[in-house]
TIKOLPA-131665 format. One record per residue (C-alpha): x, y, z; residue in three letters. Coordinates in nm, 4 decimals. Example, Ala and Ser with C-alpha at 12.3 -4.5 7.8 and 13.67 -1.06 7.14 Angstrom:
<atom x="1.2300" y="-0.4500" z="0.7800" code="Ala"/>
<atom x="1.3670" y="-0.1060" z="0.7140" code="Ser"/>
//
This chain:
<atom x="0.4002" y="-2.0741" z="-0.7471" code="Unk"/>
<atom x="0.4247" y="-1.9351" z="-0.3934" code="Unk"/>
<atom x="0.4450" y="-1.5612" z="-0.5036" code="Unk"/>
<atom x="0.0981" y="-1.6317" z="-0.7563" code="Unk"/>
<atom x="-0.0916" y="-1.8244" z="-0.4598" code="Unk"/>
<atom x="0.0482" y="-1.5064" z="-0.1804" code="Unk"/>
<atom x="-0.0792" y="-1.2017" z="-0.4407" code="Unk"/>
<atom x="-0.4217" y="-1.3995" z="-0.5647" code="Unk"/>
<atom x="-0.5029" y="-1.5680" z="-0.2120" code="Unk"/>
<atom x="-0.4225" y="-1.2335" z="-0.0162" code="Unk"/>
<atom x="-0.6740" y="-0.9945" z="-0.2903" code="Unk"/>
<atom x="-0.9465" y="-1.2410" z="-0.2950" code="Unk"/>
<atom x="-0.9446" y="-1.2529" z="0.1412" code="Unk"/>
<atom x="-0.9589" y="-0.8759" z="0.1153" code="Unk"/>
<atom x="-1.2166" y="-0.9304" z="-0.1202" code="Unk"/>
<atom x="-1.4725" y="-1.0675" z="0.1001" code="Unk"/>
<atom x="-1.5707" y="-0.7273" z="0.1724" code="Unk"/>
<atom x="-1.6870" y="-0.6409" z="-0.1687" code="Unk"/>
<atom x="-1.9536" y="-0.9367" z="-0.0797" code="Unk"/>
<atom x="-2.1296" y="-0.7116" z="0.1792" code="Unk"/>
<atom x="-2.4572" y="-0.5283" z="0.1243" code="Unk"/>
<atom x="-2.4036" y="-0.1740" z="-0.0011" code="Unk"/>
<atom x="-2.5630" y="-0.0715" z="0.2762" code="Unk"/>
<atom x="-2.3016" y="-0.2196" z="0.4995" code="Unk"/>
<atom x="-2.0262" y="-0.1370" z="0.2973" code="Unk"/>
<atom x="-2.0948" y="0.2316" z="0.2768" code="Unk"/>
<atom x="-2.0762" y="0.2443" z="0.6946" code="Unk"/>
<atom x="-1.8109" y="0.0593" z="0.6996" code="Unk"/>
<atom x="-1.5566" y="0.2206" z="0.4081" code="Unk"/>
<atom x="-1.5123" y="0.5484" z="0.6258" code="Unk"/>
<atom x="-1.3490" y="0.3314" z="0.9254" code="Unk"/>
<atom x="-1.1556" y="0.0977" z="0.6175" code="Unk"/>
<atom x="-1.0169" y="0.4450" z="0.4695" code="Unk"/>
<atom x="-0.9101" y="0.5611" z="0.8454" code="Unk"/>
<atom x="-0.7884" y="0.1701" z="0.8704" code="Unk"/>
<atom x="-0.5795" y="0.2268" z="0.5611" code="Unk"/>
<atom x="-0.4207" y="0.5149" z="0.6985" code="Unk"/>
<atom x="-0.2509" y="0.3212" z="0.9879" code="Unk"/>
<atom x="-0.1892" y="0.0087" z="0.8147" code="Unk"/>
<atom x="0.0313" y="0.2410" z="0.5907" code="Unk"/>
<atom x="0.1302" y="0.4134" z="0.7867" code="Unk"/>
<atom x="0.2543" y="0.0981" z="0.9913" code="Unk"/>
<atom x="0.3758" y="-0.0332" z="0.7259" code="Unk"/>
<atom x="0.6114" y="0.2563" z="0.6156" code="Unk"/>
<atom x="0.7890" y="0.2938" z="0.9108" code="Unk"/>
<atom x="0.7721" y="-0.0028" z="1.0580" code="Unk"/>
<atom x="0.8490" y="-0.2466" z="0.7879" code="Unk"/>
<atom x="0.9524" y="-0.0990" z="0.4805" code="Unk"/>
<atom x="1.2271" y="0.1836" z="0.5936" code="Unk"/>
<atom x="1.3498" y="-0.0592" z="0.9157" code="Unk"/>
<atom x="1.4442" y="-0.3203" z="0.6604" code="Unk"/>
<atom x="1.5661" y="-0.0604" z="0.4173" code="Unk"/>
<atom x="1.8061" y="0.0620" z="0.6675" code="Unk"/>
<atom x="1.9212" y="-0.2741" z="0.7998" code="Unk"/>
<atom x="1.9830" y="-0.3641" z="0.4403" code="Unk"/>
<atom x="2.2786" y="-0.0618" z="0.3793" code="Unk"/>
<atom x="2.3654" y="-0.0109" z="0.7692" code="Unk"/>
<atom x="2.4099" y="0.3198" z="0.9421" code="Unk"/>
<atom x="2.6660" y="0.4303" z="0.7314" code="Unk"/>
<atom x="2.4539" y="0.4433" z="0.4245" code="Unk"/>
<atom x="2.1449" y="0.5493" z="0.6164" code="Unk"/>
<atom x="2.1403" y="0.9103" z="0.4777" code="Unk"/>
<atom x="2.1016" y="0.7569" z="0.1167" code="Unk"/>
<atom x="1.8397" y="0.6266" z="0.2439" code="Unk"/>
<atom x="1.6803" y="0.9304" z="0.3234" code="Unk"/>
<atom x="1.7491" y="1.0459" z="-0.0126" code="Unk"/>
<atom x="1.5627" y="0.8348" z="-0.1997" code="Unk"/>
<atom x="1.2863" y="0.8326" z="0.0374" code="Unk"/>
<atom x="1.2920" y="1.1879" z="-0.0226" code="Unk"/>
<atom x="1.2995" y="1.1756" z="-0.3753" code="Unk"/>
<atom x="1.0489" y="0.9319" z="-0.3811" code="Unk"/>
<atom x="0.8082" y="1.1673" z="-0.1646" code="Unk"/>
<atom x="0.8666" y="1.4429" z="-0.4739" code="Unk"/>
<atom x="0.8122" y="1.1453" z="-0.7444" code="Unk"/>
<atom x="0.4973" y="1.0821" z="-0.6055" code="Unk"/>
<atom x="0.3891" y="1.4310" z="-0.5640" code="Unk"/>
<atom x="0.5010" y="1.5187" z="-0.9460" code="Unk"/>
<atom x="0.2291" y="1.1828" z="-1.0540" code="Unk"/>
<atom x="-0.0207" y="1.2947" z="-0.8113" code="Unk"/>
<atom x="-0.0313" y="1.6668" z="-0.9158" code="Unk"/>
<atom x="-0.0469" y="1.5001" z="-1.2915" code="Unk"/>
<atom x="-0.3433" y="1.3203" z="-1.2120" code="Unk"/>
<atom x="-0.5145" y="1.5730" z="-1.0757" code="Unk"/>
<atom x="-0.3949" y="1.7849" z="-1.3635" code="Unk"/>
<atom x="-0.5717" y="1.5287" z="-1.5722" code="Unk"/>
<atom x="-0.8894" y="1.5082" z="-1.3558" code="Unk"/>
<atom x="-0.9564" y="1.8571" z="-1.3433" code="Unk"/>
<atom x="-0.8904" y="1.9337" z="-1.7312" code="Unk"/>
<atom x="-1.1494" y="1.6822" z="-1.8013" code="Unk"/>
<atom x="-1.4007" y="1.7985" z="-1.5493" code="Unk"/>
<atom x="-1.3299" y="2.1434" z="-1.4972" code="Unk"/>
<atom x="-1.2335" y="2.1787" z="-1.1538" code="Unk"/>
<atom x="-0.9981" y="2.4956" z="-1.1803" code="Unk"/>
<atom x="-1.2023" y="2.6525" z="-0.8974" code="Unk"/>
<atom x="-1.1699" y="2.3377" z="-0.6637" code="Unk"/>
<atom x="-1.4139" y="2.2507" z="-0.3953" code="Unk"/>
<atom x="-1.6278" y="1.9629" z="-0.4201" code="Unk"/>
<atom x="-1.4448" y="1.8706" z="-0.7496" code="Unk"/>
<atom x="-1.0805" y="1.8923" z="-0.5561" code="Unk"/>
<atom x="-1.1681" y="1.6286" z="-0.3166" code="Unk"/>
<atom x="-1.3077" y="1.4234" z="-0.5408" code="Unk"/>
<atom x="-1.0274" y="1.4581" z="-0.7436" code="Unk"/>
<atom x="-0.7773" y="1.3320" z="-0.4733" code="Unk"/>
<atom x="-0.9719" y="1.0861" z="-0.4053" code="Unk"/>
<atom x="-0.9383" y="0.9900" z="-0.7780" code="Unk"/>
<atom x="-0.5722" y="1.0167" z="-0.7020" code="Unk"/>
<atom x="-0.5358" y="0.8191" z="-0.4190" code="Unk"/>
<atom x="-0.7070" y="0.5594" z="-0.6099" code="Unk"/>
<atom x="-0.4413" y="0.5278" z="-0.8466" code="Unk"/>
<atom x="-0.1404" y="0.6095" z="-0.6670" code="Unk"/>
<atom x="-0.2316" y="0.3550" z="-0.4351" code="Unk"/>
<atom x="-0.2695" y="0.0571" z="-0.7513" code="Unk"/>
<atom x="0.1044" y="0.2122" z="-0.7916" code="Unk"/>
<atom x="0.2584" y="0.2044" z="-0.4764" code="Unk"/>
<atom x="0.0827" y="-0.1379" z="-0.3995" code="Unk"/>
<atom x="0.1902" y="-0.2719" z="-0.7361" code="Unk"/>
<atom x="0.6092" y="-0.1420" z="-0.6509" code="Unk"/>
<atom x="0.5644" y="-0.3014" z="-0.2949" code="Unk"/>
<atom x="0.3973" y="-0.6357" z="-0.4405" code="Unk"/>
<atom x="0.7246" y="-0.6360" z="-0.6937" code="Unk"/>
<atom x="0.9523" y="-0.6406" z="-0.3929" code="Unk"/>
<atom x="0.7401" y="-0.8791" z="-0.2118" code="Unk"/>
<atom x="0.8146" y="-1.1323" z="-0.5210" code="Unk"/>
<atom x="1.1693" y="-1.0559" z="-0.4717" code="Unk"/>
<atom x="1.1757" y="-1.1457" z="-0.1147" code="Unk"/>
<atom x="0.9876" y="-1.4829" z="-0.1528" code="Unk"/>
<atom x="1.1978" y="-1.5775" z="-0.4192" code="Unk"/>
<atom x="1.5284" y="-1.5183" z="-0.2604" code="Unk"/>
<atom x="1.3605" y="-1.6909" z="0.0324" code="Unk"/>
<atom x="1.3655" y="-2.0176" z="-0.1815" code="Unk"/>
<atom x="1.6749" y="-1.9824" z="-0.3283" code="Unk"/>
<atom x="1.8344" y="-1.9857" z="0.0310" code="Unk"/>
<atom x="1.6050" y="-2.2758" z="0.1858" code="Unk"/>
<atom x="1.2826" y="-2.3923" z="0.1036" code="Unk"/>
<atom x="1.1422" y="-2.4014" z="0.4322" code="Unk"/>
<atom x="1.2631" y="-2.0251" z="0.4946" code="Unk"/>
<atom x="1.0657" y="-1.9722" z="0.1562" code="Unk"/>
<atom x="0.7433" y="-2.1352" z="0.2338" code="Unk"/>
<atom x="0.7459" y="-1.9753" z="0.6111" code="Unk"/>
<atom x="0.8171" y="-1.5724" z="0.4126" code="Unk"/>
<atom x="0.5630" y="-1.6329" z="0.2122" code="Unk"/>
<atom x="0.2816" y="-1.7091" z="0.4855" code="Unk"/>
<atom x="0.4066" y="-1.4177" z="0.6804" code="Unk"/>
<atom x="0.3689" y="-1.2064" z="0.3337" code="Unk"/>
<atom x="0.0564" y="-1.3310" z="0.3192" code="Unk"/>
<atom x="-0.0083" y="-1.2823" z="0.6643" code="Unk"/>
<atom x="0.0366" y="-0.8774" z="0.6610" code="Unk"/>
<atom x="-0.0778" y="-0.8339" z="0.2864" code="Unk"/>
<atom x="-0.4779" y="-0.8999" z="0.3685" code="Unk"/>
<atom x="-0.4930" y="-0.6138" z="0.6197" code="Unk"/>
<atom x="-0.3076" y="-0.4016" z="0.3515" code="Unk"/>
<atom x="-0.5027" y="-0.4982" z="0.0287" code="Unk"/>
<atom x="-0.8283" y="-0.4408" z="0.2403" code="Unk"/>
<atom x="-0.7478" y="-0.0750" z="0.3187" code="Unk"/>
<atom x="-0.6699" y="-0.0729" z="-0.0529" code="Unk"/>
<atom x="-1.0194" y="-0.1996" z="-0.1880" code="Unk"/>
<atom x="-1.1636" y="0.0665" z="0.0703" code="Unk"/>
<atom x="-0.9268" y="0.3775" z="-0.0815" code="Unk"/>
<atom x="-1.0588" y="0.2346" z="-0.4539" code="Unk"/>
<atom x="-1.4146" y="0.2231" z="-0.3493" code="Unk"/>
<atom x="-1.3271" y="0.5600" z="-0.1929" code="Unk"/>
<atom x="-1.2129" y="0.6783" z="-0.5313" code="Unk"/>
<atom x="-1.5394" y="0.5872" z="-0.7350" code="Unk"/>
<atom x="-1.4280" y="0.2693" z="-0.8744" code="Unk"/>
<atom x="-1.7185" y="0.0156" z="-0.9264" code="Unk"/>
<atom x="-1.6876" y="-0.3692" z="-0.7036" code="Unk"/>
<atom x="-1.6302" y="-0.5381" z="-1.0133" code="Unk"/>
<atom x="-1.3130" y="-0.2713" z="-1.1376" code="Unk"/>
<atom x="-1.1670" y="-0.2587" z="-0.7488" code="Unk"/>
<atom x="-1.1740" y="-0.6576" z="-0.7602" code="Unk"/>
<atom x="-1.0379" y="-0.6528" z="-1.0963" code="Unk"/>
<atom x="-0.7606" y="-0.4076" z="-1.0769" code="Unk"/>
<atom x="-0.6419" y="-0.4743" z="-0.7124" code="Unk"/>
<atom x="-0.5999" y="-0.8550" z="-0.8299" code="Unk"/>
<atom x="-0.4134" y="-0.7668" z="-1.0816" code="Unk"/>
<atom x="-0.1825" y="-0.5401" z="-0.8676" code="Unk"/>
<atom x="-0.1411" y="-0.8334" z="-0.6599" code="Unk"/>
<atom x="-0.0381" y="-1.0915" z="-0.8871" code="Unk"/>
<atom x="0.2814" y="-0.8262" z="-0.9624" code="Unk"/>
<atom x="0.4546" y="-0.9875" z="-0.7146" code="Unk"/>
<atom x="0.5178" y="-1.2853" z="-0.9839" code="Unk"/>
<atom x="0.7272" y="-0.9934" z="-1.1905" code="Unk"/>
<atom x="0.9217" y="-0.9637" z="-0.8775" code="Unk"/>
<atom x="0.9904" y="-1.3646" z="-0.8298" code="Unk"/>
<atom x="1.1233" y="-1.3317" z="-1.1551" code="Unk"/>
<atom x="1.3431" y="-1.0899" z="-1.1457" code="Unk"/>
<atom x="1.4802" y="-1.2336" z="-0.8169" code="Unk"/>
<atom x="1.5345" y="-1.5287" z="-1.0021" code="Unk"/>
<atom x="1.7376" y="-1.4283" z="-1.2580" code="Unk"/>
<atom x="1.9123" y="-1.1082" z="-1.1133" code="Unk"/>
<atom x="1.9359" y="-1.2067" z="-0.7277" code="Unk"/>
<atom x="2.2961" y="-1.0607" z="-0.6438" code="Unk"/>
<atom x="2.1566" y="-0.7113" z="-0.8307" code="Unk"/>
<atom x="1.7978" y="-0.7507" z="-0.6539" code="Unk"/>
<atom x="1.9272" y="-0.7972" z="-0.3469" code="Unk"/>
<atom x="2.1963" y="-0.4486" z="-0.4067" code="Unk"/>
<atom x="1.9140" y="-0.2315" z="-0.5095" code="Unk"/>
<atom x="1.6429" y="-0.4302" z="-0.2499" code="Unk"/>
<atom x="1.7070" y="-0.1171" z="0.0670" code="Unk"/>
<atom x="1.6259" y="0.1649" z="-0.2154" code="Unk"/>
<atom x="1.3272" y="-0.0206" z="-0.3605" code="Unk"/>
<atom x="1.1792" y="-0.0582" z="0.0181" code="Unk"/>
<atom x="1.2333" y="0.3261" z="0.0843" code="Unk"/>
<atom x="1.0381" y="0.4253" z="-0.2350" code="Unk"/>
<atom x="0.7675" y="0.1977" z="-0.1304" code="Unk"/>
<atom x="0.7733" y="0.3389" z="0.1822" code="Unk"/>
<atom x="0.7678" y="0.6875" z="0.0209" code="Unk"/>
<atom x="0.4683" y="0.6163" z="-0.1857" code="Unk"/>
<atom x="0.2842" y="0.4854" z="0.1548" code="Unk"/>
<atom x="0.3864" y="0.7468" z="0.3806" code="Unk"/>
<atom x="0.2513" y="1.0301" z="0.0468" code="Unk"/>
<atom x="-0.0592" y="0.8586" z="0.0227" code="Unk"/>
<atom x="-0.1502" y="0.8083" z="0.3799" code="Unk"/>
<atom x="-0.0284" y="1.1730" z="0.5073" code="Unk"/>
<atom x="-0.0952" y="1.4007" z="0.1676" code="Unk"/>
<atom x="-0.4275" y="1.2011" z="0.0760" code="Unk"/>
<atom x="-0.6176" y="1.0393" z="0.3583" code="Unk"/>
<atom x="-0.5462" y="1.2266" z="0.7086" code="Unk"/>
<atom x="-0.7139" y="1.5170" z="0.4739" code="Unk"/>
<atom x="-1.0079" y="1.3301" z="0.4053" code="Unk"/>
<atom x="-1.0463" y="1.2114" z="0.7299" code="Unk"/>
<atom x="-1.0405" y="1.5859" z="0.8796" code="Unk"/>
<atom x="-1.3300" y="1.6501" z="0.6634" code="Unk"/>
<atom x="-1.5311" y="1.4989" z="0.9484" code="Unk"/>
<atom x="-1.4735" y="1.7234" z="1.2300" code="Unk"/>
<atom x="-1.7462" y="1.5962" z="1.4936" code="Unk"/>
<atom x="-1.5680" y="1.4397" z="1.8254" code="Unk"/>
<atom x="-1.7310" y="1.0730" z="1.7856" code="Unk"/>
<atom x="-1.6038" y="1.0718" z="1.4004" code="Unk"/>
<atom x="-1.2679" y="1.1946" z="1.5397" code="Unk"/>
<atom x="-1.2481" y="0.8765" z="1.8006" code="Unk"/>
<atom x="-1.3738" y="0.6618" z="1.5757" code="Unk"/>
<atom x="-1.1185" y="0.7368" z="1.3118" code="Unk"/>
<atom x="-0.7664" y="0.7187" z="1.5752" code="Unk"/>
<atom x="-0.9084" y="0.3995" z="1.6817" code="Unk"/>
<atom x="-0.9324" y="0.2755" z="1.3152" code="Unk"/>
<atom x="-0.6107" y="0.4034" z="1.2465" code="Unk"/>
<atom x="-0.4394" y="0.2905" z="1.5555" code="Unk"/>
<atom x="-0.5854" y="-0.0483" z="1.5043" code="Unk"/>
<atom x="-0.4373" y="-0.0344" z="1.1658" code="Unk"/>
<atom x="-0.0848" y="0.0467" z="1.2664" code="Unk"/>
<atom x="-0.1042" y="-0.2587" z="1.5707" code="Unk"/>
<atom x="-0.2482" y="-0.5002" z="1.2967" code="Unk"/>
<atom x="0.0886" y="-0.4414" z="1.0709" code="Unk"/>
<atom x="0.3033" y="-0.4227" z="1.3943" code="Unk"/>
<atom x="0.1750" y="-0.7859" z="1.4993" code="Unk"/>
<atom x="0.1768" y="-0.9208" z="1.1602" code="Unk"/>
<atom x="0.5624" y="-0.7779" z="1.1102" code="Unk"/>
<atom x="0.6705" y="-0.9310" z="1.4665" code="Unk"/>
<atom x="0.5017" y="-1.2703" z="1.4038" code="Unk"/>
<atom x="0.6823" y="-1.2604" z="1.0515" code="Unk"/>
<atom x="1.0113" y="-1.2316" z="1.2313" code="Unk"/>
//
């Protein structure tokens, strides 16, 4: 129940942003998209690859590396595959406008992806939350909750960003969200394996963050090259990285 009411409650709070005028929302998506970019960034290496290393201790740390590694190159195989795709449909062989808007089109899903993987492991967590105490369960899942808004708000804005309607963002982010259930269940009836494989699963997550946010965004945001855009976007990202900072300490 917990792991439905986290993934529907946190996509509908970052929905309220979809509720704006388009006017508003058009100003606003360039700070969301430089928002994004430290709230992944944040959450990368600040949640996901800290826990992953805690979880196989120093010894193990290099395979850690690995997969994050191999991770990075997994997601650069699917991006360069949906760009493939893009451009074979639209005839971009000669880039320019048509490249950007192409990686924008591949952030866009990349990011349903990633999110969906990182919602999986959040279902894991909660669930073996429960199974250990019920009070531990209820308190992971409000801190879940807790960091996911910030998170599924930078991903509405890299949707939007990517040319997807209100209605489709809404649509497909909620259903991203409500992956987590997968990942209750497979807690449930696998925990000793979940729990083996949990430090890998948190270092590809924090691979597919750490592609998206460094291979996708900062680019887009250095299309802007005027000083106040430049200020304007390390205060969005800064704010982004001290929003999942403070939501990971008050978790713990």
């Amino acid at each position: 129940m917990f792991t439905v009411l986290g993934g529907a409650l946190s996509a509908l709070g970052a929905s309220l942003f979809l509720s704006a005028p388009e006017r508003q929302r058009m100003r606003m998506l360039p700070h969301l998209v430089s928002f994004a970019t430290g709230a992944l960034l944040g959450a990368a290496l600040l949640g996901l690859l800290p826990h992953a290393l805690e979880g196989v201790g120093v010894e193990s740390a290099h395979e850690i590396g690995l997969t994050l590694v191999a991770g990075l190159l997994v997601f650069f195989v699917l991006e360069k595959l949906v760009l493939w795709r893009h451009c074979h449909h639209d005839g971009c062989e000669k880039h320019g406008p048509h490249e950007d808007n192409g990686r924008e089109v591949a952030s866009a899903h990349l990011i349903l992806i990633g999110d969906a993987f990182h919602n999986v492991l959040d279902g894991v967590l909660i669930a073996a939350a429960f199974m250990t105490d019920v009070h531990l369960g209820i308190v992971s899942a409000l801190a879940i909750f807790a960091h996911e808004i910030p998170q599924e708000i930078g991903d509405l804005a890299i949707l939007l960003n990517g040319g997807m309607s209100r209605a489709r963002a809404f649509t497909l982010n909620l259903l991203v969200s409500l992956t987590s259930v997968l990942g209750g269940v497979i807690a449930y009836f696998s925990l000793s394996s979940a729990q083996q494989l949990l430090p890998y699963a948190l270092a590809v997550a924090a691979s597919s963050f750490l592609y998206i946010a460094v291979a996708d965004l900062i680019p887009g945001l250095h299309r802007r090259v005027d000083p106040g855009s430049a200020v304007r976007q390390i205060v969005f990202i800064s704010i982004g990285v001290v929003v999942i900072y403070l939501s990971h300490s008050w978790a713990h």
